[in-house]
C-alpha positions as CSV (number, residue, x, y, z in Angstrom):
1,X,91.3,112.3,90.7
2,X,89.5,110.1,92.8
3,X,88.5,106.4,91.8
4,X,84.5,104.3,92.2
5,X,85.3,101.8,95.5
6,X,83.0,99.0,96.0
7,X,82.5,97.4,99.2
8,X,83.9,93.8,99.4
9,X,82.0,91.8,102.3
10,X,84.5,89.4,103.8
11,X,85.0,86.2,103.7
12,X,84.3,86.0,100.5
13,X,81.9,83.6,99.4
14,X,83.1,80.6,97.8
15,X,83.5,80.5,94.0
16,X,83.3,84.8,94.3
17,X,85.6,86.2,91.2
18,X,86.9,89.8,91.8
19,X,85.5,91.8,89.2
20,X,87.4,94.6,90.2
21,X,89.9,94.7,92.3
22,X,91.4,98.4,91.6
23,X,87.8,99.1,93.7
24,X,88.0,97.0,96.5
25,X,87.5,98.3,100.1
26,X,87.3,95.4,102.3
27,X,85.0,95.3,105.3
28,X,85.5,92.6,107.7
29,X,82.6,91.3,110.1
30,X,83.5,92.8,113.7
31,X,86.2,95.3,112.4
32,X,85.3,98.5,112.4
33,X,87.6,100.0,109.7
34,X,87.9,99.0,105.8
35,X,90.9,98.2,104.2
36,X,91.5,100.2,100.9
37,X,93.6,97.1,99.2
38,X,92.5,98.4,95.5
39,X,94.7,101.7,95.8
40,X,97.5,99.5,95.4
41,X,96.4,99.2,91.8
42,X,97.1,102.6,90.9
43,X,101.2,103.5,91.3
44,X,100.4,107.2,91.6
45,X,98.4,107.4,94.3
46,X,98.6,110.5,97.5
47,X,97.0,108.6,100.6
48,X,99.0,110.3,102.9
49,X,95.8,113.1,103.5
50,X,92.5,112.1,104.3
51,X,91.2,113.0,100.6
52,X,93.3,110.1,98.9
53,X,94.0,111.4,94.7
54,X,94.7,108.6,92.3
55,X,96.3,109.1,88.4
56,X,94.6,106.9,86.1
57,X,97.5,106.8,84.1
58,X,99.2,105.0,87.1
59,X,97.0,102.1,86.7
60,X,98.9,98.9,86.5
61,X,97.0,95.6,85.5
62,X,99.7,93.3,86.7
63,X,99.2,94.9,90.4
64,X,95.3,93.6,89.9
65,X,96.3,90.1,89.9
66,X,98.3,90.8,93.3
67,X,95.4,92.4,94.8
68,X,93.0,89.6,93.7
69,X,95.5,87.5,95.5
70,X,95.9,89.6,98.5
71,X,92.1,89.2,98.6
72,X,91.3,85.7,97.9
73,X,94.0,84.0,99.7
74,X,93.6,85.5,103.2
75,X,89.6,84.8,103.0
76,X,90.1,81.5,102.1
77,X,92.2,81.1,105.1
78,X,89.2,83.0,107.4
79,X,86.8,80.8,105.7
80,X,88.7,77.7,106.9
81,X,89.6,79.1,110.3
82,X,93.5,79.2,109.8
83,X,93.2,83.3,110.6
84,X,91.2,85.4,112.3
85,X,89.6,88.2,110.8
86,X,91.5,90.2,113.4
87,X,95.3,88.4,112.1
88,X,94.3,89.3,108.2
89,X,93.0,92.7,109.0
90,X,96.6,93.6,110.4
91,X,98.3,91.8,107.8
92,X,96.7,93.6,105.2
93,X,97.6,97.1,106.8
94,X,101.3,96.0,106.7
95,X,100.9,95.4,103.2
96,X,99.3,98.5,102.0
97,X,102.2,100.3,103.9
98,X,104.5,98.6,102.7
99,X,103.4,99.1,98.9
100,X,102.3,102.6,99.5
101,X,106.2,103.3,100.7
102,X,107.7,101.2,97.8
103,X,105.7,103.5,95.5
104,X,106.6,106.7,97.3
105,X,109.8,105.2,96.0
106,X,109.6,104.9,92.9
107,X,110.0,100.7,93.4
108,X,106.8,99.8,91.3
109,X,108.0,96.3,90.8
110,X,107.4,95.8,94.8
111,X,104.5,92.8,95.0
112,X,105.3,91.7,91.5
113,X,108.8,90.7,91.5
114,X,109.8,88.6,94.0
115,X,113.5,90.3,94.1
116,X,111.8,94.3,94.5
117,X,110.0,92.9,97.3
118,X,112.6,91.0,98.9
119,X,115.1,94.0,99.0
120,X,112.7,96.5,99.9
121,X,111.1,94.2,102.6
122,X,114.8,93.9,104.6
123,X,115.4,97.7,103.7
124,X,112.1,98.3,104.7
125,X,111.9,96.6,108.3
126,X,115.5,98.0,108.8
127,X,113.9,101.0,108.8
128,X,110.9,100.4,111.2
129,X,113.2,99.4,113.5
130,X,115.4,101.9,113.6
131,X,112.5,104.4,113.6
132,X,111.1,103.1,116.9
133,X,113.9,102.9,118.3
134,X,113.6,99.5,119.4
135,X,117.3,97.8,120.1
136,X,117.6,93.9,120.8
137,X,118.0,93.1,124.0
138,X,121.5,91.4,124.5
139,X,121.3,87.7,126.1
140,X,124.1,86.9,128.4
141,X,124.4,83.5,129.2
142,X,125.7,82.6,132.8
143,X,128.4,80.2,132.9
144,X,127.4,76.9,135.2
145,X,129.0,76.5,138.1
């Protein structure tokens, strides 16, 4: 099934209360792309095609409070200049992968227990790295002579 979105303009405006955050679909001034933070609301969710299916019966109120968070917090920090649309955009695309993997998972508790996320952050990043293939360069320190 799919869900109703409603554009959220960003920054916020101060005092603005999330009616509903299992909607949101955050546009940012000079970004071209919206972020879909409200599909975190829904545990069942398919976004891995371009027509994204959500089960209703996935719907999780506790993930709403994370998402007003996730919403409010980093447009506060725009608002005061702290982050740049740009920084928060990015951020927010982290998140929503990282949820949308936890859930994959099975690892609903991801956002909303601080344990969940902590575990599945480190195996998470693990992961990514080993993915890309990245490896640390190794420092050698020249002895003085």
């Amino acid at each position: 099934m799919s869900r109703l979105y409603e554009e959220v303009r960003m920054p916020l405006a101060v005092g603005t209360t999330l009616q509903h955050p299992e909607r949101a679909l955050l546009k940012w001034e000079g970004i071209r792309n919206r972020s879909d933070i409200g599909q975190i609301c829904y545990l069942t969710r398919d976004t891995l095609n371009t027509r994204h299916t959500f089960d209703p019966r996935g719907f999780s109120s506790e993930r709403t409070k994370v998402v007003r968070l996730l919403v409010t917090q980093p447009s506060e920090r725009v608002t005061l200049g702290a982050r740049r649309p740009e920084t928060i955009y990015g951020a927010l695309r982290g998140v929503l992968d990282f949820a949308n993997r936890a859930d994959r998972l099975g690892l609903h508790q991801v956002l909303c227990n601080e344990k969940a996320t902590a575990e599945l952050d480190s195996a998470h990043w693990e992961r990514a790295v080993r993915e890309s293939g990245y490896v640390a360069a190794q420092q050698t320190v020249q002895p003085e002579v």
